[in-house]
Steps between C-alpha positions, in 0.01 A plus 500: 500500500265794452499830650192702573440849695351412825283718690602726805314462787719642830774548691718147483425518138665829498848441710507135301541755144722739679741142585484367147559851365796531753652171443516582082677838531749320718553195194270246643254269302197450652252243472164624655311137553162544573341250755186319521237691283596889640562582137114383426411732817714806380672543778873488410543846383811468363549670195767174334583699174561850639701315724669332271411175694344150349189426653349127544211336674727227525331366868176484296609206280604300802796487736700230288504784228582816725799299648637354151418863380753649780740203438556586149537869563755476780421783717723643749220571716175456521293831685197277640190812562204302581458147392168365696648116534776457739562140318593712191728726668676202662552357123597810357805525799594130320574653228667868529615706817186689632426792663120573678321797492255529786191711485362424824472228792602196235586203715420633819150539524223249378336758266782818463303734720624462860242673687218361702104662462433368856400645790637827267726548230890439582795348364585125560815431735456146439794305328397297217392088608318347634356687757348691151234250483302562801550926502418493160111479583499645845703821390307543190831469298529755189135490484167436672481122433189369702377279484694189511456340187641224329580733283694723665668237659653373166574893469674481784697169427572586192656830594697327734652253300606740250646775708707223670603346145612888449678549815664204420585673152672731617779350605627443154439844415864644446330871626170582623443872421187700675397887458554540944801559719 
């Protein structure tokens, strides 16, 4: 294992230091794992030996090694910030009780944004399915996304299957905390 000091880049990264920092005055190990190449980026901002706190880009050697990893550890829980594949978070559950944070419309909207850039600007009142498909090009979903491409299409697909892998997630999340009433 091999610690480094990551970079600071904004407000998640901040709150995620204030948690580890919290959880050690109160007697708590942490294990800050890292996932899929945000260490690379710089974007984890957690400070792992102020905070007393290992720090591991455990997803980046493969899933089969993050889960052994947490296996041999034995964590009482595992604080799941932002991992980008839903399939991951679903092993992870396998192996440890969960909680979720969520920093935005994760598994209820195709791309996180819920709003709409067509005719104007507003906020989607759609629930997430099916009916996602067709509104996502007429309402200009999260973004001005004419044409039709194929492209965009396999955006669009794509986005869908993994916020409904997520949503599906969730229910073996033993918590599911956001920063909202």
């Amino acid at each position: 294992m091999h610690i480094k000091q990551p970079g600071r880049s904004g407000g998640a990264e901040r709150y995620v230091d204030e948690l580890i920092r919290w959880l050690n005055r109160g007697g708590h190990d942490c294990l800050f794992l890292v996932g899929e190449g945000q260490a690379k980026g710089g974007g984890t901002g957690v400070d792992p030996i102020a905070a007393n706190t290992m720090y591991d880009e455990l997803f980046d050697r493969g899933l089969s090694a993050a889960l052994a990893a947490v296996q041999r550890w034995r964590p009482d829980f595992v604080y799941v910030n932002s991992l980008t594949n839903p399939e991951w978070e679903v092993a992870l559950q396998s192996v440890a009780d969960c909680g979720r944070f969520i920093h935005s419309y994760e598994g209820d909207c195709v791309n996180g944004a819920r709003f709409h850039t067509r005719p104007q600007v507003t906020v989607c009142q759609q629930a997430f399915g099916w009916r996602c498909w067709p509104r996502y090009f007429w309402s200009g979903c999260g973004q001005n996304n004419l044409p039709i491409t194929r492209g965009r299409i396999e955006v669009l697909r794509d986005g869908y299957r993994r916020e409904k892998l997520r949503r599906t997630a969730f229910k073996g999340y033993r918590a599911v905390f956001v920063m909202s009433e």
